[in-house]
C-alpha positions in Angstrom: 0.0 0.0 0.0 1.5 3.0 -0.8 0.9 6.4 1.5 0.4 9.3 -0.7 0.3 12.7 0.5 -2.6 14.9 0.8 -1.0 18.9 1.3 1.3 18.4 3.7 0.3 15.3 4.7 1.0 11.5 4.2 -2.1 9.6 4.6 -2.4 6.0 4.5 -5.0 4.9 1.6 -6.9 1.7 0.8 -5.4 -0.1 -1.6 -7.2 1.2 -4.6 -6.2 3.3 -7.8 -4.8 6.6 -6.7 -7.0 8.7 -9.5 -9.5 7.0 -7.4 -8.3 8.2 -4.0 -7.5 11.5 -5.3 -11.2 11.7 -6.4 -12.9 10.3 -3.8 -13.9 13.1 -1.6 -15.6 14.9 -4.3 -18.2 12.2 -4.5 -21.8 13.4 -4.4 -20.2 17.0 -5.4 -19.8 16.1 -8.7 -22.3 15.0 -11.5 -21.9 11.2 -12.4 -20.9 11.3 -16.0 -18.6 14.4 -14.8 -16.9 12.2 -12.0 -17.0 9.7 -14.9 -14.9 11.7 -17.2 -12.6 12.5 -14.2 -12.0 9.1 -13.8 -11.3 8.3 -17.4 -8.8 11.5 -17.9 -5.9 10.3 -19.3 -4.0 13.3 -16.9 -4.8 10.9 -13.6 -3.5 7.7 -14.9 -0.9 5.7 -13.0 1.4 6.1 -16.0 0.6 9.5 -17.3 3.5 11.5 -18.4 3.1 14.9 -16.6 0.4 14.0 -14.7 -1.3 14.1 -11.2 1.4 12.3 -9.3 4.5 14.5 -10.6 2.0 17.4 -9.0 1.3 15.4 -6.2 4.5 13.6 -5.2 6.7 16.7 -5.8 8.0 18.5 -2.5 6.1 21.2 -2.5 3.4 18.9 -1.6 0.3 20.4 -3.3 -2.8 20.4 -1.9 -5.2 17.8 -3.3 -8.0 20.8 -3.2 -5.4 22.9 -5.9 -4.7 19.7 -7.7 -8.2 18.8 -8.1 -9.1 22.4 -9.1 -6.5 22.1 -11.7 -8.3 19.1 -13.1 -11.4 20.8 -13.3 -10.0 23.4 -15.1 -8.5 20.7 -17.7 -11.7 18.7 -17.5 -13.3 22.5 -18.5 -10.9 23.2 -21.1 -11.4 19.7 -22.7 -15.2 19.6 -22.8 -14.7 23.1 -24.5 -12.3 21.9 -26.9 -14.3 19.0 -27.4 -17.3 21.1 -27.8 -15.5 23.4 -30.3 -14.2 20.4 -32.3 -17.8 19.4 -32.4 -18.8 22.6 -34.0 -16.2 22.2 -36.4 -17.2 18.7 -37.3 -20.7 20.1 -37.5 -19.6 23.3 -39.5 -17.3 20.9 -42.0 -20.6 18.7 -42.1 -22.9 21.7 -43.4 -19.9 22.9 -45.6 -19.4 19.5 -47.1 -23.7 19.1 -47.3 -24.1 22.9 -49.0 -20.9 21.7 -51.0 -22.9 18.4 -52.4 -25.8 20.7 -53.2 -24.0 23.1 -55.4 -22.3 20.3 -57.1 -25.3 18.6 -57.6 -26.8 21.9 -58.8 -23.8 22.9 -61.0 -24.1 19.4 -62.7 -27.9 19.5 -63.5 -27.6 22.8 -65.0 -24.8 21.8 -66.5 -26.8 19.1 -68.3 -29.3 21.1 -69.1 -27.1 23.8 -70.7 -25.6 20.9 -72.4 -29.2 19.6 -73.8 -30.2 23.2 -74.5 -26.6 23.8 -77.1 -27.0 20.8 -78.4 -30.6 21.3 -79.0 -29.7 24.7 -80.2 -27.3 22.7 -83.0 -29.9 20.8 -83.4 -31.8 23.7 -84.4 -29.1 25.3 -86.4 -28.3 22.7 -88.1 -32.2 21.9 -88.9 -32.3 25.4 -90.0 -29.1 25.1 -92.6 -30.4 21.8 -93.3 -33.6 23.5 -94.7 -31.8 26.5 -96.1 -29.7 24.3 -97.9 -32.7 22.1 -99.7 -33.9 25.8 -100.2 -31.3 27.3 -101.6 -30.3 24.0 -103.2 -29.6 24.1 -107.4 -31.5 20.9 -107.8 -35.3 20.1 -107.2 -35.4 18.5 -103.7 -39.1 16.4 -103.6 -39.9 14.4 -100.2 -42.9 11.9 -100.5 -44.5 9.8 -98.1 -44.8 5.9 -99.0 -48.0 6.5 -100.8 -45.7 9.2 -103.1 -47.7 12.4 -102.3 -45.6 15.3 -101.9 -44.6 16.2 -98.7 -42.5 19.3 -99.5 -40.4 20.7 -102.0 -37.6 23.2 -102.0 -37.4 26.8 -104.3 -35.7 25.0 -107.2 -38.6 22.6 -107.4 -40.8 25.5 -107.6 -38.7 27.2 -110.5 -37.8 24.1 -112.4 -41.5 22.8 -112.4 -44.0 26.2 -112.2 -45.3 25.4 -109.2 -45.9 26.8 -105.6 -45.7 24.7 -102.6 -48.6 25.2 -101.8 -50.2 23.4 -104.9 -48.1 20.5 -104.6 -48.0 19.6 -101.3 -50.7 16.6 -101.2 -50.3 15.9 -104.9 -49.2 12.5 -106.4 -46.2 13.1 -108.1 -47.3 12.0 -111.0 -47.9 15.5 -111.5 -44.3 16.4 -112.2 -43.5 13.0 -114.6 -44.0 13.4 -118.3 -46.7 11.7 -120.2 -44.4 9.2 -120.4 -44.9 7.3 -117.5 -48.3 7.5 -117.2 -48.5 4.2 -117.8 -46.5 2.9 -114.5 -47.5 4.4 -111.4 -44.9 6.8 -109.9 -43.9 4.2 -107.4 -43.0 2.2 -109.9 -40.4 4.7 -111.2 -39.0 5.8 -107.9 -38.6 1.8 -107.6 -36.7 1.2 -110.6 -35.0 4.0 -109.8 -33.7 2.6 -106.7 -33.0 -0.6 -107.9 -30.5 0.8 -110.6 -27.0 0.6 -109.5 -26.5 4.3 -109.8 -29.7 5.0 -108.4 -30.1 7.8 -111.1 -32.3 7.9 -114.3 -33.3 10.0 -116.5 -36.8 10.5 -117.3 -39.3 13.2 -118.9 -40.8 15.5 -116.2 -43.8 18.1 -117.2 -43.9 21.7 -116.2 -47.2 23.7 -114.5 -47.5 24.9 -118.1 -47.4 21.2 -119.6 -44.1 21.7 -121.6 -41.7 18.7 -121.2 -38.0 18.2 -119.7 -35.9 16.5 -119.5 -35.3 15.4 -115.9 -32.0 13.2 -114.2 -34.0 11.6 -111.2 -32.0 9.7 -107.9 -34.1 8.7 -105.0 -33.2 8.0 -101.4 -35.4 6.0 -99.1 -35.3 6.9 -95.5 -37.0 6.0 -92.2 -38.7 8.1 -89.8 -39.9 5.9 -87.0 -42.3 3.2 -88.5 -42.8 5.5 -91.7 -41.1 5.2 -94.6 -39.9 8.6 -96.7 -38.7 9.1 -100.5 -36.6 11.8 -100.9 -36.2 12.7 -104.6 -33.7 15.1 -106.2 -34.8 15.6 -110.1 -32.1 18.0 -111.6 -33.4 19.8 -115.0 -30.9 18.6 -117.9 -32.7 19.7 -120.6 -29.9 22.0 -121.8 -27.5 19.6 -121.4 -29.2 17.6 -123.7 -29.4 20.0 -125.8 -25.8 20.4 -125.9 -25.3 16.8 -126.0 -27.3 16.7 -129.1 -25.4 19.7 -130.7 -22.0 18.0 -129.5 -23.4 14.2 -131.0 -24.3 16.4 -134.1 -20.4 18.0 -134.5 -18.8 14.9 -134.0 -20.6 13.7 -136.9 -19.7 16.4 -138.3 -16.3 16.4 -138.0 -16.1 12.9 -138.3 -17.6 13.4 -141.9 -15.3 16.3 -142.5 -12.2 14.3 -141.4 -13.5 11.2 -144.1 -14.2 13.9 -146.9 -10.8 15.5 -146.2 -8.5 14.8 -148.9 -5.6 15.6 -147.1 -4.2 12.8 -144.6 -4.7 13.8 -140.6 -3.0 12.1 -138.1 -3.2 12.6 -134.3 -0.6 11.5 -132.3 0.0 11.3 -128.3 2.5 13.3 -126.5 4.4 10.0 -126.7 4.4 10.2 -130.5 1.5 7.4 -130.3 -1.3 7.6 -132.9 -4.5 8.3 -131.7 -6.2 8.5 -134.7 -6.1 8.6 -138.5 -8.7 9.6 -141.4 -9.2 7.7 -144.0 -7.0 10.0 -146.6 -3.9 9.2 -144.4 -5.1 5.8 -144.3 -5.1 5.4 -148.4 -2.3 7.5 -148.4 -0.3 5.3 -146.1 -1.3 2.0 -147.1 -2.6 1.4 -143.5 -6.0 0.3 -142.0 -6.9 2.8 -140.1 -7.4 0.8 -136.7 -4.1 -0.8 -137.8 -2.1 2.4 -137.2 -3.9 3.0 -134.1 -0.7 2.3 -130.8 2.2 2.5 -133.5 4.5 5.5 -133.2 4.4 7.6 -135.7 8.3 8.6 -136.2 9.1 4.6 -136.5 6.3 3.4 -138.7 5.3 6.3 -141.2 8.0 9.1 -141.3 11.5 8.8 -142.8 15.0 9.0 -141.4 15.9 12.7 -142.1 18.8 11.3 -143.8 16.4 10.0 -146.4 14.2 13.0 -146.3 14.4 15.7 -148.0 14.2 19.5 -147.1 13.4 18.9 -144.0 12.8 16.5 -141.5 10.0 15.8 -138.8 12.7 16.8 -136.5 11.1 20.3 -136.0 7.7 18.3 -135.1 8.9 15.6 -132.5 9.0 15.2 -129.6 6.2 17.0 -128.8 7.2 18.6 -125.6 9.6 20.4 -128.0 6.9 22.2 -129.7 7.2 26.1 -130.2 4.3 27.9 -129.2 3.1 29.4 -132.4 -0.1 30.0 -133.3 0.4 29.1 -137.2 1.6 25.8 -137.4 4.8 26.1 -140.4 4.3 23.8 -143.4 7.3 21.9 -143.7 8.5 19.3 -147.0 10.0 15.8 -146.1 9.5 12.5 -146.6 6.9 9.6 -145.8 7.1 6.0 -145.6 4.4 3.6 -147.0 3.4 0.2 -145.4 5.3 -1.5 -148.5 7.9 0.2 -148.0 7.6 2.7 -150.8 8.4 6.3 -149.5 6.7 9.5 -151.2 7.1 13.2 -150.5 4.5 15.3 -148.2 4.1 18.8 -147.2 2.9 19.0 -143.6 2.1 20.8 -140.6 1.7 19.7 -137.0 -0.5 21.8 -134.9 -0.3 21.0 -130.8 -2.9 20.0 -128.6 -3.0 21.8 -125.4 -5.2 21.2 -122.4 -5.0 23.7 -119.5 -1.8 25.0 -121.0 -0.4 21.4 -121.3 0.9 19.8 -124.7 -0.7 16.6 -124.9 -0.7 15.9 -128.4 -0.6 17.4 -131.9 -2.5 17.4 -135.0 -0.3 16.1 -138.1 -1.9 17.1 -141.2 0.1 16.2 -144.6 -0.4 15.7 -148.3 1.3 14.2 -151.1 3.1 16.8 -153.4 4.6 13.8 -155.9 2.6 15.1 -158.9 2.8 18.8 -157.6 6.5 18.7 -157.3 6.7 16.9 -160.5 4.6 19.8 -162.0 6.9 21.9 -160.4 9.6 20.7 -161.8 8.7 20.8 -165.5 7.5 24.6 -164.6 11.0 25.5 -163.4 12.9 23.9 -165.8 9.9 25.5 -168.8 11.1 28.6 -167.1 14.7 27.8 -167.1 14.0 27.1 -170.8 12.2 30.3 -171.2 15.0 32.0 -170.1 17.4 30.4 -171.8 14.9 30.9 -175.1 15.3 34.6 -174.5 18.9 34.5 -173.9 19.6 32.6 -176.7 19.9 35.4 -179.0 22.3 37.2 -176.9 24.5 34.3 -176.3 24.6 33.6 -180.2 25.9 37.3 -180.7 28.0 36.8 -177.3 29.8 33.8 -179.0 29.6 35.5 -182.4 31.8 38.3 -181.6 35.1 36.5 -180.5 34.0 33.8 -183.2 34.3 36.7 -185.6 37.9 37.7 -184.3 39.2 34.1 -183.8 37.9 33.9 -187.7 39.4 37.1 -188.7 42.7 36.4 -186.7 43.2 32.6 -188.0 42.5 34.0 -191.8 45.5 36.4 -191.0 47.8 33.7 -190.0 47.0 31.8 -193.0 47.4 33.9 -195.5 50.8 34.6 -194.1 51.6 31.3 -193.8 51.2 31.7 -197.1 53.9 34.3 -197.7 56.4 32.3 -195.7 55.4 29.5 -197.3 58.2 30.0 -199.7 61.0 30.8 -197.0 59.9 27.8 -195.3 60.3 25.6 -198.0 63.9 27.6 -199.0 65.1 26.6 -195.3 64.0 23.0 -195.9 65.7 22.1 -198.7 69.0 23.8 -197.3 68.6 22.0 -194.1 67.8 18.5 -196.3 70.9 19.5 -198.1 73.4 19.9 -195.0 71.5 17.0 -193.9 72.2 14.4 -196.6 76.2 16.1 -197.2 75.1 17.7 -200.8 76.4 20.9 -201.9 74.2 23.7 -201.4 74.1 25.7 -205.0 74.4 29.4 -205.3 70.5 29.6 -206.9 69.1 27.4 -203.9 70.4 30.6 -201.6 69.3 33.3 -204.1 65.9 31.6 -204.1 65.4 32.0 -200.6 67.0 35.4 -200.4 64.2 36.1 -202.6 61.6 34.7 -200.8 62.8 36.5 -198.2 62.5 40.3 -199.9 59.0 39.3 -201.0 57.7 38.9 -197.4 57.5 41.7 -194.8 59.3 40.1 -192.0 58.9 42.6 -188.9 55.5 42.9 -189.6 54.4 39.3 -189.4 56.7 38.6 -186.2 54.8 41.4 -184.5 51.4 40.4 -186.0 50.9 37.0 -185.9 51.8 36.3 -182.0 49.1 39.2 -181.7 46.7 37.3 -183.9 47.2 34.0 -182.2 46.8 36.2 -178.9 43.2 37.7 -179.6 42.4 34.0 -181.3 42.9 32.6 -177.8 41.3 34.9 -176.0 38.4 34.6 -177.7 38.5 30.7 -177.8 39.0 31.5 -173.9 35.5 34.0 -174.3 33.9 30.9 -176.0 35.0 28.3 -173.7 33.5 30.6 -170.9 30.4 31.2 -172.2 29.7 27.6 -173.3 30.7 26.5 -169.4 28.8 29.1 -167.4 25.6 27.9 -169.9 26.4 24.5 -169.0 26.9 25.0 -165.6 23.5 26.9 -165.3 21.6 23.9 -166.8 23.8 21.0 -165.9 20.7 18.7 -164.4 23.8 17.4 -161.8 23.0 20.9 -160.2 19.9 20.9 -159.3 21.2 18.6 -156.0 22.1 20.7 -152.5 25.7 20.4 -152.1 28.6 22.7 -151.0 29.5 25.3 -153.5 31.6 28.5 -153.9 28.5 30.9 -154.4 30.5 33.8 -155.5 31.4 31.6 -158.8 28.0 31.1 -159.0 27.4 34.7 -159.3 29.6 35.3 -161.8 29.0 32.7 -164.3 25.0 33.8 -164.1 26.3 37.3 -164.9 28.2 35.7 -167.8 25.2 34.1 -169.4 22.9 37.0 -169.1 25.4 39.7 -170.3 23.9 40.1 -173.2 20.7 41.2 -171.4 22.4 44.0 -169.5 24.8 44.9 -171.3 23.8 47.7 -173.6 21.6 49.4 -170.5 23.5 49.0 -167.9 27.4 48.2 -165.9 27.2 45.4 -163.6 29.2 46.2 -160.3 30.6 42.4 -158.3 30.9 43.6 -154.5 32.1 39.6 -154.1 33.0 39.1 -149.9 36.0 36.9 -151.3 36.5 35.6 -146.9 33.0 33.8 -148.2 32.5 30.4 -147.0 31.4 27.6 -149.3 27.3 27.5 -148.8 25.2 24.5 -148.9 22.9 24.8 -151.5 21.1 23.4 -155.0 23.4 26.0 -157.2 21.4 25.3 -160.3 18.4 26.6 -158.5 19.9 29.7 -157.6 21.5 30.3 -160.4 17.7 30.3 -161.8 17.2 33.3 -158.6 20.7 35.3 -159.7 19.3 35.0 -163.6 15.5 36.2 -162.8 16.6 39.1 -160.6 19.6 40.4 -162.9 17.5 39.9 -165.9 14.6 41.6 -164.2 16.5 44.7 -163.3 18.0 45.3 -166.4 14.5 45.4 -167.9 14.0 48.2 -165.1 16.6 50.0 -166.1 15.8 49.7 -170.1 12.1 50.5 -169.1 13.1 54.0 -167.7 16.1 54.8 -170.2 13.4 54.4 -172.8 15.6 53.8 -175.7 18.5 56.3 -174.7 21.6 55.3 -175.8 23.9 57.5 -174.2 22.9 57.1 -170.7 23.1 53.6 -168.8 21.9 52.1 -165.2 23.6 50.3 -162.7 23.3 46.9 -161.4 25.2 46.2 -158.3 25.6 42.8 -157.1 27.4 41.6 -153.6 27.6 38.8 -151.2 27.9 38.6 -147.8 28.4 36.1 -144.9 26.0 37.5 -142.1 26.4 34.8 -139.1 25.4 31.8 -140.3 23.5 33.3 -143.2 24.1 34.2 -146.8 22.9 37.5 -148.2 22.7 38.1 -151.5 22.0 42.0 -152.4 20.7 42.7 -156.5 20.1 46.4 -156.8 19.6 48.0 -159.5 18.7 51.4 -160.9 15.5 50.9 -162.5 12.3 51.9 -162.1 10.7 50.6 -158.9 7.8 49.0 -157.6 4.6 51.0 -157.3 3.3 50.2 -154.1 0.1 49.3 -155.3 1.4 46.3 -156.6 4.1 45.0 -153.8 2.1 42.6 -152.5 1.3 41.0 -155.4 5.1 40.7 -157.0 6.0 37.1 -156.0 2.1 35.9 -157.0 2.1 32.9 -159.6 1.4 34.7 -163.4 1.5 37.8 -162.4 3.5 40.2 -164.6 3.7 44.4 -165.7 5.3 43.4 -168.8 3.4 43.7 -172.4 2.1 40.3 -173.5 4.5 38.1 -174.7 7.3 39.6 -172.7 7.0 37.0 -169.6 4.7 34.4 -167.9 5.2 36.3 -164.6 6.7 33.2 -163.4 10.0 34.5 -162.5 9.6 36.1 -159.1 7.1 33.3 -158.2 9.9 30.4 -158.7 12.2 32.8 -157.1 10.5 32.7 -154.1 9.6 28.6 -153.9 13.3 28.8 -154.5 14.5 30.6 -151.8 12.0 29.9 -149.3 10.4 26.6 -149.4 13.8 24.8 -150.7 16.3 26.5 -149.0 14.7 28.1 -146.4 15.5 31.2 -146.4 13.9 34.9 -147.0 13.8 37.5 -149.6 12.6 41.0 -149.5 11.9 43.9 -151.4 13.0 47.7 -150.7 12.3 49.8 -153.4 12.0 53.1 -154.3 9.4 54.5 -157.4 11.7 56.0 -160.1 15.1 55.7 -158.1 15.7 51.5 -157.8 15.4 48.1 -156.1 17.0 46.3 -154.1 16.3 41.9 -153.6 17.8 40.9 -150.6 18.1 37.0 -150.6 19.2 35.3 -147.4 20.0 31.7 -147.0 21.4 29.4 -145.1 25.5 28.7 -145.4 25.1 25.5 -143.4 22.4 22.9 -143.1 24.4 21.0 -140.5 22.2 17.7 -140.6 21.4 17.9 -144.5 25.4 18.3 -144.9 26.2 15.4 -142.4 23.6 12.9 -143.8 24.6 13.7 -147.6 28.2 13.4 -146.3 26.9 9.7 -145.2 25.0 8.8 -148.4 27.6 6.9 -151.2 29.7 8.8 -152.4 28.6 12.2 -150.8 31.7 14.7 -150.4 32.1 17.8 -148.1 34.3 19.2 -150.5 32.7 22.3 -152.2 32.0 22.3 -156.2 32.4 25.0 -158.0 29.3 25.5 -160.0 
């Protein structure tokens, strides 16, 4: 038993709990569940750190009364702060309670904001549902199961005549066509959703009975347990129209392309044929639908080495095309399915869509009879102007014929005189050859012989005679080579020649044309190259110009004989160009007749006088065979002036003649 101390004093205590004995005398002073909490404060428990007993058991020995006051006061404080923890519990519980309910609140009108945007969408997109069907291009009909109109949209109205309010409750056999009368507009929308495109076309009837044509698609759709038709009928009639009009042109073309005469190929931007007419067909020896895949460089056109002018090389490939609006005819050579070749003049025109070449339109024809005609038109020419020349080459050749004659008649006739010195001389040098004595008369003969004959005179005479002779054999020789050269068939070939020979051996055989009217003046550029062209052919061009302008000048001398023109001639190497200048002091061109100048027939000189072929063959010449230009200045009353320009070098005519049997590079004087 332990004695504890109560103030001052140590008082021995039944063996019971000391919170117990501490507690004890304030039995019936204290409420039950008070005394109760007392007893079950941790602060008077044996083992309490900083309880009772250190208060109690300390020296100072403090009176239970203080001690027990003090745990009232903690008892107090505890029941407050259990009190106040209470409130708080209860506060927190509110809190958390007013908390739930705003939550709760938040998230219903959260819903319901949610329901009311997405009914609002709803709305809004109703709304641009129905403004599209309004607004919408094509008639928009719904129809119930029974196929009465429902409701239709403002194209409906337009297309048809009608309001909404007139249809609405109709059948709509109102809107088909007489047509299909027959079947029941069920029917229709049925077939019309059993096709696999769901779309037809059909015959509709306006509010004013006048037909169209209608392309109809129907869409079925459910609406609960009722079944809806919506059908879209989109007018077509002009598109029919144009259909027609477009069925109608392709005929049309198709029967233009089979009455062309001239072949028409189209080709791919592969070079593929697309398609043929039937001229290119016959022309070809091709089917048509045989030609149809094949490229056209491999199985129609020639090698350029085998062409002629020019090759399809300015045509192919098509991505190469220049951008010209005037397809350029060009001359070469096409191949037939035997084998055969024959000459064409083509053009090639691209095909563009949205400003892409995809193709091009070959068009060609055969010029075999034309250049054949041709031919015998240049050479009737050539002929023509030879004809006219003719008389002035005779009196060309006459004149140094007449010298040569003269000159040879004086060397005879003193042959004739020496005659007797030569035979003098002979038999003295027969003598001295065979040993014999020479007599005393044989050397007075010839002394004679020699008196008789004017010595001096024929030493100085007769090396002049045989001089002139010559020179005129030399005159002849010329003449007779520059006329052969100027018709020599072997000339009519390109090949590389020295042009400024050509010149002059033209001159040559017209001289006779020019030379009582006028002085021809060579301005020859003698650093010019050798060019690559047919030299009989522009011979023919030199010929027709200087012939032409010598009949200026003789038209405005007007038979004066003391005054002549000038005719100036000159070459010139201008970059990879030729230019040939033939001016002349003549009359000039009227301008009312400048256009007209290189026109087939077409002449200012009296009848009989010229075919007006001249100018006309000049220009084929110079243009379509050599490629090249001429023009015209000209003055009225003061001159002219032809300027020809053509090419020095065709590089791949020269290289492929160069590669044919015995082709040379060397140039030919012509």
């Amino acid at each position: 038993m332990r004695t504890p101390t109560v103030g001052a004093h140590r008082l021995a205590v039944p063996n019971e709990p000391s919170s117990f004995l501490l507690v004890w005398p304030l039995r019936g002073t204290l409420p039950p569940q008070v005394l109760a909490a007392v007893l079950e404060n941790d602060w008077l428990k044996e083992d309490a750190e900083d309880g009772w007993r250190d208060w109690y058991e300390d020296d100072s020995a403090m009176p239970a009364a203080e001690i027990l006051t003090m745990l009232l006061l903690e008892l107090e404080w505890q029941q407050k702060e259990k009190l106040l923890q209470a409130e708080k519990h209860v506060e927190q519980l509110l809190n958390e309670r007013i908390t739930l309910k705003t939550s709760h609140a938040e998230a219903v009108a959260s819903v319901v904001a949610e329901r009311e945007q997405r009914l609002r969408e709803q709305e809004e997109h109703y709304h641009q549902i129905q403004t599209i069907m309004r607004k919408a291009a094509d008639a928009i009909v719904t129809l119930n199961e029974s196929g009465t109109i429902q409701s239709i949209n403002e194209a409906a109205e337009e297309i048809f005549g009608f309001r909404e309010n007139e249809l609405v409750g109709q059948p709509v056999d109102v809107l088909l066509g007489c047509d299909h009368r027959e079947a029941s507009s069920l029917e229709v929308l049925c077939q019309a959703l059993k096709s696999e495109r769901q779309v037809c076309e059909i015959q509709g009837q306006r509010k004013d009975g006048t037909a169209i044509e209608l392309e109809l698609s129907v869409s079925e759709v459910s609406l609960g347990q009722e079944r809806r038709y919506i059908v879209i009928f989109r007018d077509i009639t002009i598109r029919k129209r144009l259909e027609e009009q477009q069925r109608r042109l392709h005929l049309m073309n198709q029967m233009i392309l089979n009455a062309a005469g001239d072949g028409i190929v189209g080709v791919d931007h592969e070079g593929r044929i697309t398609f043929v007419n039937p001229a290119a067909s016959r022309m070809l020896g091709w089917e048509c639908d045989e030609l149809l895949g094949r490229s056209f460089r491999e199985t129609v056109h020639q090698p350029v080495a085998q062409a002629g002018n020019h090759g399809m090389r300015d045509f192919f490939p098509v991505k190469g095309l220049p951008h010209s609006a005037t397809p350029a005819l060009t001359q070469t050579v096409f191949r037939r399915r035997d084998g055969s070749t024959f000459p064409v003049e083509c053009s090639s025109q691209p095909i563009r869509e949205d400003e892409r070449i995809t193709g091009q339109v070959i068009t060609f024809r055969d010029i075999s009879e034309r250049q054949m005609l041709e031919a015998k038109l240049r050479q009737a020419q050539k002929m023509e102007s030879i004809g006219q020349l003719a008389a002035g080459i005779a009196h060309e050749i006459n004149t140094p014929t007449q010298y040569i004659g003269d000159n040879i008649c004086f060397v005879l006739e003193a042959w004739k005189e020496l005659d007797p010195i030569f035979q003098g001389c002979l038999e003295i040098r027969r003598r001295l050859l065979s040993e014999e004595a020479i007599q005393e008369e044989h050397l007075a003969a010839l002394y004679d012989a020699i008196r008789e004959v004017d010595l001096d005179y024929l030493y100085e005479d007769v090396p002049r005679a045989l001089n002139e002779a010559m020179e005129g054999v030399r005159g002849v020789a010329k003449i007779v080579r520059s006329m052969k050269e100027f018709s020599h068939p072997a000339a009519q070939a390109k090949q590389v020649v020295d042009f400024n020979r050509c010149v002059e051996s033209t001159v040559t055989v017209c001289r006779n044309e020019w030379k009582y009217v006028a002085d021809v003046e060579l301005d020859l550029d003698p650093q010019l190259p050798p060019v690559y062209c047919s030299p009989g052919e522009m011979n023919q061009v030199l010929l027709n110009l200087i012939v032409n302008a010598a009949h200026a000048i003789g038209d405005k001398l007007g038979g004066v004989t003391n005054e002549r023109g000038k005719i100036t001639i000159s070459t010139r190497c201008q970059g990879d160009w030729l230019e040939i200048r033939v001016s002349d002091t003549g009359t000039g061109i009227p301008e009312a007749i400048r256009d007209r100048i290189f026109d087939p027939f077409f002449t200012t000189k009296p009848v009989g006088k010229g075919t007006g072929q001249g100018l006309a063959i000049t220009h084929s010449i110079v243009v379509e065979k050599h490629h090249g230009t001429i023009d015209v200045e000209t003055t009225p009353g003061k001159g002219t002036t032809f300027i020809v320009r053509i090419p020095i070098h065709d590089q791949e005519e020269e290289k492929n003649a160069s590669d044919l049997p015995g082709g040379s590079p060397e140039p030919v004087i012509a």
